[in-house]
C-alpha positions as CSV (number, residue, x, y, z in Angstrom):
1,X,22.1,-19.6,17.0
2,X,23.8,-22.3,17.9
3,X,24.1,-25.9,16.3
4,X,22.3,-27.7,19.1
5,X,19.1,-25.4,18.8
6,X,17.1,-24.4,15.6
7,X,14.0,-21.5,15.1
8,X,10.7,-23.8,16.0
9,X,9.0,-24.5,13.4
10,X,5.6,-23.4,11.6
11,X,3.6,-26.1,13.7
12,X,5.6,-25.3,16.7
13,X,4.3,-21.7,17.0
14,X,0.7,-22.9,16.0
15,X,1.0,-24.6,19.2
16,X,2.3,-22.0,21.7
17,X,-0.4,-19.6,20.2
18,X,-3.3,-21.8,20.2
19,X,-1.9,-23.5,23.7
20,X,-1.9,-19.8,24.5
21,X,-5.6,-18.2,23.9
22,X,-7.3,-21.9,24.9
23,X,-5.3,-21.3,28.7
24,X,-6.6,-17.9,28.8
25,X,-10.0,-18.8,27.9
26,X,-10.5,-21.9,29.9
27,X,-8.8,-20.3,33.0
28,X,-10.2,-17.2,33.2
29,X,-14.0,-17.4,31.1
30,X,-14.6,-20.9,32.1
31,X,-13.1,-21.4,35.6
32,X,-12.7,-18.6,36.8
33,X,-9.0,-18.4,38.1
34,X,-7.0,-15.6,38.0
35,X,-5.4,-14.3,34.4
36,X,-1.7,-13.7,36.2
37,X,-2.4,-17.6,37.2
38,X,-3.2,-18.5,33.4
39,X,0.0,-16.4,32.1
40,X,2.3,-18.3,34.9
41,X,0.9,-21.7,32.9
42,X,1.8,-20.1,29.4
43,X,5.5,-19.9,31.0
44,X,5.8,-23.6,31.1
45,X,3.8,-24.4,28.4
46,X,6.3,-22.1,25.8
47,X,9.4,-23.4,28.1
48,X,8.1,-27.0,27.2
49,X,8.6,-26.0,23.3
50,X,12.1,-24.1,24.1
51,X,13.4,-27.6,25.6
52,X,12.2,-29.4,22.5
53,X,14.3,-27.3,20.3
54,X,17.6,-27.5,22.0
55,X,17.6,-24.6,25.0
56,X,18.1,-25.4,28.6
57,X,16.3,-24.0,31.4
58,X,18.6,-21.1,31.9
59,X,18.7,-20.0,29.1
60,X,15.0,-19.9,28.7
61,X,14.9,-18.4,32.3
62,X,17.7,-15.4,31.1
63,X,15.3,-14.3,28.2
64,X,12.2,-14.8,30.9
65,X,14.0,-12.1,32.9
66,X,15.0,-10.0,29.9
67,X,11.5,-9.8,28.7
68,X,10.8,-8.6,32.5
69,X,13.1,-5.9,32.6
70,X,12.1,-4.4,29.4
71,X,8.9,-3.6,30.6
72,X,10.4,-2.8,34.4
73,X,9.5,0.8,33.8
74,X,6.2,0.6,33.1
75,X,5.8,-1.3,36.5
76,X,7.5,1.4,38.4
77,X,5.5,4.3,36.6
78,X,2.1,2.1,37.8
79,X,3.8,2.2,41.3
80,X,3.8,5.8,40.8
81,X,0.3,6.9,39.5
82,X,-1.2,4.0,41.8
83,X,-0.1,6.6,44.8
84,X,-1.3,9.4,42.5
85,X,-4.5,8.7,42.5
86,X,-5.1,7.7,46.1
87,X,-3.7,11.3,47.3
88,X,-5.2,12.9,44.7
89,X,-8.5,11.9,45.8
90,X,-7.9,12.0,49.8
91,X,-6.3,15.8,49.0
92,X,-9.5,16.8,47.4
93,X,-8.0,17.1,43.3
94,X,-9.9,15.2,41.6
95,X,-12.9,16.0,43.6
96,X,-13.0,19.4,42.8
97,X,-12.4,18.7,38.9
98,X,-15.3,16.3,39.1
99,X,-17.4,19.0,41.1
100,X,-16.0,22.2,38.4
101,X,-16.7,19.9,35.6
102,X,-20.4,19.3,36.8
103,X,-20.9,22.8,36.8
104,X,-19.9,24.5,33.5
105,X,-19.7,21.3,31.4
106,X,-23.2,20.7,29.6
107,X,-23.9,17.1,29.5
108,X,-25.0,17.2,25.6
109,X,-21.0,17.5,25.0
110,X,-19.2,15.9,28.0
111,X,-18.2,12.9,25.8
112,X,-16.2,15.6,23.5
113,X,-15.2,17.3,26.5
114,X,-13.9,13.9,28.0
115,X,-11.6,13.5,24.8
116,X,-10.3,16.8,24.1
117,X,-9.7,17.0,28.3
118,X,-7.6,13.7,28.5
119,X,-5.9,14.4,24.7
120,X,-4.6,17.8,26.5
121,X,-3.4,16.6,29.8
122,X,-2.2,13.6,27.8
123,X,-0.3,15.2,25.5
124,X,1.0,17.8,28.0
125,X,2.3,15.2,29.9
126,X,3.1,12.6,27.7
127,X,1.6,9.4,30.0
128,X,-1.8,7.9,29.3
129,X,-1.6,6.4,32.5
130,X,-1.1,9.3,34.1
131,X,-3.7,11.1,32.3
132,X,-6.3,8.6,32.9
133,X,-5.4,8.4,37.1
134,X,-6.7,12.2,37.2
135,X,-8.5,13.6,34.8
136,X,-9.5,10.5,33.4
137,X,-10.9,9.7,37.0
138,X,-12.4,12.8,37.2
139,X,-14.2,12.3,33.7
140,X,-15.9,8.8,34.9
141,X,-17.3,10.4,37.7
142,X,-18.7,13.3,36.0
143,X,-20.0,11.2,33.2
144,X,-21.4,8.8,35.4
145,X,-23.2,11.8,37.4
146,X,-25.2,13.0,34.2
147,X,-25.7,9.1,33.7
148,X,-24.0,8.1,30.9
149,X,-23.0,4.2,30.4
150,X,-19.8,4.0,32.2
151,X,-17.9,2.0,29.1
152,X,-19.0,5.1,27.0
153,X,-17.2,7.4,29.2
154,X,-14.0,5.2,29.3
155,X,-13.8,5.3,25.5
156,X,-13.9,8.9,25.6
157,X,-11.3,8.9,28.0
158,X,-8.5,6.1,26.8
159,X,-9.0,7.5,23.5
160,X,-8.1,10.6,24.4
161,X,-5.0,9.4,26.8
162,X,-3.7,7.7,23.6
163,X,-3.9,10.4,21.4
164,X,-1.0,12.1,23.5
165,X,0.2,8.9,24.4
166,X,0.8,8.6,20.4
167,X,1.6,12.3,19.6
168,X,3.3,14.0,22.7
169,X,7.1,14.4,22.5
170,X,6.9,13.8,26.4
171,X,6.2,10.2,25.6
172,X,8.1,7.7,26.4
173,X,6.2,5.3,23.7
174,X,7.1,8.0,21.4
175,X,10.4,8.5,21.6
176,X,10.9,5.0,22.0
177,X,9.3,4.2,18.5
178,X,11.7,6.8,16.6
179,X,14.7,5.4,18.4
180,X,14.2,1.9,17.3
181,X,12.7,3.1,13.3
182,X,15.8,5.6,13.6
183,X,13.3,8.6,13.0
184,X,13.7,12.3,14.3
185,X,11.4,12.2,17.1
186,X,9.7,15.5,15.1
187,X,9.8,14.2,11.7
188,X,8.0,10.9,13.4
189,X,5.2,13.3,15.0
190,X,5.0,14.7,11.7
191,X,4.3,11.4,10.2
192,X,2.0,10.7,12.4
193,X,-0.4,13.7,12.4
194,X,-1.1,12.9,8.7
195,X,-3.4,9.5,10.6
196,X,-3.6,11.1,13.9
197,X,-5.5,14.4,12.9
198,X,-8.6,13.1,11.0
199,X,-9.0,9.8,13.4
200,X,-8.8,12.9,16.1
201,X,-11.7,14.8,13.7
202,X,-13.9,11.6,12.9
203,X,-13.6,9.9,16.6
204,X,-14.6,13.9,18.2
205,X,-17.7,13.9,15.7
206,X,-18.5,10.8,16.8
207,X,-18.6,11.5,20.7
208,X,-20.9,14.9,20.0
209,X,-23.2,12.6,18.1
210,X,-23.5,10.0,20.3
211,X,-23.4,12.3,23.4
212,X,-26.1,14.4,22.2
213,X,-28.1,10.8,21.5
214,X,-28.0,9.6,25.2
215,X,-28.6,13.4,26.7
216,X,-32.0,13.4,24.2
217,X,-33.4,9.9,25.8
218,X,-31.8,10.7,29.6
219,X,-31.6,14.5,30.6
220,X,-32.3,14.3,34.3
221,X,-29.7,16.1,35.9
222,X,-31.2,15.2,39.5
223,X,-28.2,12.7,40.0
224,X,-25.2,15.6,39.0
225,X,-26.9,17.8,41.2
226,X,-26.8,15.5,43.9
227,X,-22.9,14.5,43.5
228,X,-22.2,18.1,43.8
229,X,-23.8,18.1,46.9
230,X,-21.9,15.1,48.2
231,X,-18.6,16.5,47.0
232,X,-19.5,19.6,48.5
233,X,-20.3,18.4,51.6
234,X,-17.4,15.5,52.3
235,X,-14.5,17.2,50.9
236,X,-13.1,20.9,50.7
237,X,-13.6,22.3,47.2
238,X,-11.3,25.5,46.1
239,X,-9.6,26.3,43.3
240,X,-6.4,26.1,45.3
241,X,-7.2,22.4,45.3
242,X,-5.8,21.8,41.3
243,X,-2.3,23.5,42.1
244,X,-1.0,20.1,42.8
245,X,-2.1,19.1,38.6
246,X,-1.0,22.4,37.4
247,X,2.6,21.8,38.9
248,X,2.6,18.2,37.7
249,X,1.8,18.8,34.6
250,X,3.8,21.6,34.5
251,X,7.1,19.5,35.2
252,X,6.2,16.9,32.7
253,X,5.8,19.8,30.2
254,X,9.0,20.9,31.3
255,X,10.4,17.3,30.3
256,X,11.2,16.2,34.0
257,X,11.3,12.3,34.1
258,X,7.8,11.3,34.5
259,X,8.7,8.9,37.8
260,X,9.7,11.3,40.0
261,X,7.3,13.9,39.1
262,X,4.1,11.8,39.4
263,X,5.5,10.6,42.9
264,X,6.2,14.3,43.6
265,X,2.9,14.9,42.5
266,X,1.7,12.5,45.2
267,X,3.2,13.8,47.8
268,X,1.6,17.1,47.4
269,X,-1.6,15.4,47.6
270,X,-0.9,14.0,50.8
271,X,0.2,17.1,52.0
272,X,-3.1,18.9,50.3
273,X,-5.2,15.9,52.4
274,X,-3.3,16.9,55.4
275,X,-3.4,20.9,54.6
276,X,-7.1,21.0,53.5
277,X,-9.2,18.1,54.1
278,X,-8.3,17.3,57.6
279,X,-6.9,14.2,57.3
280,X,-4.1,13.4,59.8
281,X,-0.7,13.3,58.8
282,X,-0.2,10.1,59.3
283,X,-3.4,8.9,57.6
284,X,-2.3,11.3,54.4
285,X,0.9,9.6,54.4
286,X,-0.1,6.3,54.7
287,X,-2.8,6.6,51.7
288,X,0.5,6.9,49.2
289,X,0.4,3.2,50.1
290,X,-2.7,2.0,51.2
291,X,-5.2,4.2,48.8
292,X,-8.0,6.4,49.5
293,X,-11.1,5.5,51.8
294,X,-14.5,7.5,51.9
295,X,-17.8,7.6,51.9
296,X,-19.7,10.5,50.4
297,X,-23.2,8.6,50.4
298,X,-23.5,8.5,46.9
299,X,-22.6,5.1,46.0
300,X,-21.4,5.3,42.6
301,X,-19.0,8.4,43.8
302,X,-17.3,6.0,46.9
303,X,-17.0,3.0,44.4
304,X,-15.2,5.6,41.8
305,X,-13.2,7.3,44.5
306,X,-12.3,4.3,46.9
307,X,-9.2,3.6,45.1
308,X,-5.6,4.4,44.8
309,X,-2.7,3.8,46.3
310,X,0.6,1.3,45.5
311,X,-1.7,-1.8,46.8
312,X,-4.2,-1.1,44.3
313,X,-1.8,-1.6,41.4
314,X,0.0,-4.6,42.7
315,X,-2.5,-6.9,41.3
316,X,-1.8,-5.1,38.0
317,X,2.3,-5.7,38.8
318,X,2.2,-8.9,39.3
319,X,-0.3,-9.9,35.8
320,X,2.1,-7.1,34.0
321,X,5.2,-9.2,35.1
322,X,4.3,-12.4,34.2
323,X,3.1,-11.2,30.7
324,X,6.4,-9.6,30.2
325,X,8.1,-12.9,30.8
326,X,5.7,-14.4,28.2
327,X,6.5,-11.9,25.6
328,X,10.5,-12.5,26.7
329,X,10.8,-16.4,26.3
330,X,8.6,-15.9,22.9
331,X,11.7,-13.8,21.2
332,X,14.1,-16.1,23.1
333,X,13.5,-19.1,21.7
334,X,12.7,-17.4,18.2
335,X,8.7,-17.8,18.0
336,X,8.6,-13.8,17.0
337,X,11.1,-14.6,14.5
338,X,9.3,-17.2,13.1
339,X,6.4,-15.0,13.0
340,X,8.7,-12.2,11.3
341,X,9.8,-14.4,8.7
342,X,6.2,-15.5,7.2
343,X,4.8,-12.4,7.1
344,X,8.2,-10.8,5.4
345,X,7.4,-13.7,2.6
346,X,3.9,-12.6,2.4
347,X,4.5,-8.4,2.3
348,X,5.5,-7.5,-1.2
349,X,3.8,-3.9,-1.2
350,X,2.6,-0.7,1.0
351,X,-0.7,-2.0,1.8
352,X,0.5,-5.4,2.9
353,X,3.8,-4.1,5.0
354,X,1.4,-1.7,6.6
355,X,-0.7,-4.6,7.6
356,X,2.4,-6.8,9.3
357,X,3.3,-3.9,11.3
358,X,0.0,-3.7,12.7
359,X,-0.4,-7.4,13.5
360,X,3.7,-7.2,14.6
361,X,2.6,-5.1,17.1
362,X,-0.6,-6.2,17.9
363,X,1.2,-9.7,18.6
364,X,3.7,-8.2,21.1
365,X,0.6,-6.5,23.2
366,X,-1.1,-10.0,23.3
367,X,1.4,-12.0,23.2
368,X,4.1,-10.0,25.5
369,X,1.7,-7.7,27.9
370,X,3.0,-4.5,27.2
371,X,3.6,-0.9,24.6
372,X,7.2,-1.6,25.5
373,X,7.1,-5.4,23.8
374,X,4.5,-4.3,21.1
375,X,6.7,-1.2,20.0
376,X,9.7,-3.9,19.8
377,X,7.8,-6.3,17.6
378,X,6.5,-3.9,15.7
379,X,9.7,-1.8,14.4
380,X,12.3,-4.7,14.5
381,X,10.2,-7.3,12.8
382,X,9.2,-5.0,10.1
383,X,12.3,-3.0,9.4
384,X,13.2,-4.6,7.0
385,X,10.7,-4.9,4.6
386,X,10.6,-1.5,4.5
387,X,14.4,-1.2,3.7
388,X,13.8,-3.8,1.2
389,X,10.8,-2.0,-0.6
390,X,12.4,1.6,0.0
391,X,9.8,2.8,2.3
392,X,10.9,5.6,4.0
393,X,11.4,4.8,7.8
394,X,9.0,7.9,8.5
395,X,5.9,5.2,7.5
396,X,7.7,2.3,9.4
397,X,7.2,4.9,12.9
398,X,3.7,5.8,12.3
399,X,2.6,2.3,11.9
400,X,4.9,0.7,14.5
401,X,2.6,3.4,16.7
402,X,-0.8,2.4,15.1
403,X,0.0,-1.2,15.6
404,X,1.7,-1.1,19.2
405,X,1.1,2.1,21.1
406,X,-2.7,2.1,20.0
407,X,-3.8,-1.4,20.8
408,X,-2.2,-1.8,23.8
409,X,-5.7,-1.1,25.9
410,X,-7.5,-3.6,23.7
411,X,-5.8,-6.6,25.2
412,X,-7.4,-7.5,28.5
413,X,-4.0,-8.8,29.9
414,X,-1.3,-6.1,28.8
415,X,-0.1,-2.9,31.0
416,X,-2.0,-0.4,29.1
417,X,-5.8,-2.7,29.1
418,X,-4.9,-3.9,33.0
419,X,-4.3,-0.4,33.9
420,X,-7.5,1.2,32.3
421,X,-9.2,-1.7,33.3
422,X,-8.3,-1.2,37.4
423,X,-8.3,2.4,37.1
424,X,-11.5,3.4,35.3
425,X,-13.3,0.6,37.1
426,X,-14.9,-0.6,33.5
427,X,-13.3,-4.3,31.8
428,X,-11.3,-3.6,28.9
429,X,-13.9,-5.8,26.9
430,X,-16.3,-3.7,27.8
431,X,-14.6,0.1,26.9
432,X,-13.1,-1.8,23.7
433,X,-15.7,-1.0,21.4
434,X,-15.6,2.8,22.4
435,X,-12.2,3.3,21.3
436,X,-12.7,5.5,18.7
437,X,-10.3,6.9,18.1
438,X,-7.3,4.0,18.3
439,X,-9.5,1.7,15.8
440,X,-9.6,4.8,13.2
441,X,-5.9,4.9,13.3
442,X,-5.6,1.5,12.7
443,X,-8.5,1.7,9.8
444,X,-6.9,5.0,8.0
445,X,-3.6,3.0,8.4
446,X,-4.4,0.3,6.1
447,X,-6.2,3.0,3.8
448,X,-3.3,5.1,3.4
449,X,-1.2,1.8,2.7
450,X,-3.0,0.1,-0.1
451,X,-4.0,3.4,-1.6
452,X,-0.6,4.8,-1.4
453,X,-1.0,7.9,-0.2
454,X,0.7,9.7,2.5
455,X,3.5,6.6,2.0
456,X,6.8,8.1,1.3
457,X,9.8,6.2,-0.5
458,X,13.2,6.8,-0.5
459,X,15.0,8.7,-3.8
460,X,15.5,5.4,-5.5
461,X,11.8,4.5,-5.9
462,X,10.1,7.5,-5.7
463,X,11.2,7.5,-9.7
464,X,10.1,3.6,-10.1
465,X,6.5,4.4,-8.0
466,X,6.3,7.8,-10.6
467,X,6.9,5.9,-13.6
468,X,4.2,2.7,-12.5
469,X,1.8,5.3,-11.8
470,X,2.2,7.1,-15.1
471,X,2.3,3.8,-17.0
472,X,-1.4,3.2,-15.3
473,X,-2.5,6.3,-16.7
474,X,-1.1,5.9,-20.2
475,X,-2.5,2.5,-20.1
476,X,-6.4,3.3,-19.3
């Protein structure tokens, strides 16, 4: 850093975070204007601070455009799976998953069947977005057809996107997160089943439980019956109609990059539309951009199906870019860092490093709008606390995961919450206290931290941690 700036300081931050949630809250809760219009403010308001500590405009504006590209992939990939889902629906996919599911799921276990279905496709294709634009779609409107509450149903379905999301080699978050902890990509899924497997037990028992609950106090199948009937009569249902899913998944399985695939995959639903559900080819063509119109005559059906398309994400783009640049001119003019230093002060142990790489990534989710930002935070901000207390870089992964990857749908504002939010067609406020399975993760976590198990230390300690721990024993 150069003489003519400094890091802001302690009070500094305080401001741009409190400035920060008080813009948010005032624009969007108590006015009513439009959260990409509230992050746009939080530009100036953090460029305001920048300027005050020595950096011009361009400068501020280069890190505004860093923070921006970063995240530039996750915009396209929302470009892609907004045409997904608007052919997949017009092309008759996810119609005929929602009408199969009707039939041979029973309603007492849909919510596990939601989780295990969306974990699979998740981790088969290593995108929760992806995963949530089809089956997840499909999932709300076969959980809304046995009527179960809506935000129920999207728990069960993000929780299950993020378990892939988390484990799948496919992933882009994955691989990502071992990259920066410099982690095999293997060793890090290892790591990571030893949190991921019993939140993945406990959050399935939960869903049965709760899913046998709401089937005891509201079994009328009348409304099920009656999509089917819909389906059956707007759109053409085969089995032929899921070959486009098969070969998506298929390709993503095969490790194909996930961009060109999913807009593959969209293509073949506008030729499935055109082939099968006689819409002209025109029309099928123009729903890659425009989305998918119909109406069934079940109301909740054409409000879960009239969707899709690249104009129904670009709402999404636009908040997603301007949270990007928030999270950019935060690291440029060193707010993360200031952040980083504090809590590196504070963690002296497991249980307390654990918890800074939580918030770390936490902070880059609310504070920079997307996995990309949080997994940045996260890692880097950590990295080297664990160095320092000879924590193996295996625990540094897994929690740079639990602390990034898994709250990114808890923040109303970031790609992963926007996304579920638009797609699912239930507020992220409203699915948040369904997920499960991402708030386990982060509870066993902090367990395994200040208890000390499953926490791995390099040569060098692993003699100082056995001799402590024998010197408690000798001592009681």
């Amino acid at each position: 850093m150069s003489a003519d700036k400094r890091l802001p300081t302690l009070a500094e931050v305080l401001f741009v975070l409190v400035s920060f949630i008080l813009i948010m809250f005032f624009f969007v809760v108590e006015f009513g204007i439009p959260i990409q219009l509230a992050l746009l403010t939080t530009w100036f308001m953090i460029m305001l601070v920048g300027w005050r500590i020595g950096y011009k405009y361009k400068e501020m504006q280069d890190g505004l455009l860093k923070g921006i590209y970063d995240g530039s992939e996750a915009v396209l990939i929302l470009i892609s799976v907004g045409a997904l889902i608007g052919t997949w629906i017009a092309g008759g996919i996810v119609p005929s998953i929602i009408y199969y599911g009707l039939s041979i799921i029973h309603p007492s276990i849909f919510l596990l069947a939601a989780f295990v279905i969306c974990t699979i496709t998740s981790i088969a294709t290593g995108t929760s977005f992806g995963s949530a634009g089809t089956a997840g779609i499909a999932m709300m409107g076969i959980g809304a057809s046995f009527g179960l509450p809506l935000p129920l149903v999207a728990g069960a379905v993000i929780s299950g996107c993020y378990v892939g999301d988390k484990l799948s080699p496919l992933s882009d978050t994955t691989v990502m997160t071992a990259s920066l902890s410099k982690v095999n990509v293997i060793d890090h899924i290892k790591s990571m089943l030893y949190v991921s497997a019993p939140a993945f037990v406990i959050a399935g028992i939960l869903f049965v439980v709760t899913g046998f609950f709401f089937m005891e106090n509201s079994g009328d199948l009348s409304q099920a019956k009656a999509t089917m009937a819909s389906l059956d009569e707007y759109f053409n249902i085969g089995w032929y109609m899921v070959i486009p899913a098969a070969i998506v998944i298929i390709l993503l399985a095969m490790k194909m990059p996930s961009i060109p695939v999913i807009l593959f995959g969209a293509l073949l639903g506008s030729i499935w539309a055109f082939l099968f559900q006689g819409v002209g080819i025109l029309d099928s063509i123009n729903i890659l951009y425009a989305g998918s119109e119909i109406s069934s005559g079940v109301e909740f059906i054409d409000n879960l199906l009239n969707r899709g398309g690249i104009v129904f994400m670009l709402d999404v783009i636009v908040l997603i870019l301007f949270a990007l640049g928030v999270g950019g001119l935060m690291e440029k003019i060193g707010i993360l860092r200031v952040i980083c230093l504090k809590m590196l002060s504070w963690a002296d142990n497991a249980g307390k490093t654990t918890v800074t790489t939580l918030l770390s990534g936490f902070f880059g989710n609310f504070f920079g709008g997307a996995a990309y930002v949080s997994i940045i935070t996260a890692s880097k901000i950590t990295e080297e606390n664990y160095d320092r207390l000879n924590i193996d870089r295996r625990v540094l992964s897994r929690n740079t995961e639990a602390g990034g990857t898994v709250t990114t749908p808890m923040v109303p504002w970031s790609d992963g919450g926007v996304f579920m939010a638009a797609t699912l067609g239930v507020s992220t406020l409203a699915y948040l206290p369904f997920l499960w399975f991402n708030f386990l993760v982060i509870i066993i976590s902090v367990i395994y931290g200040f208890t000390n198990k499953f926490i791995w230390y390099t040569k060098q300690d692993s003699v100082n941690v056995k001799k402590q721990e024998n010197q408690k024993i000798a001592s009681s």
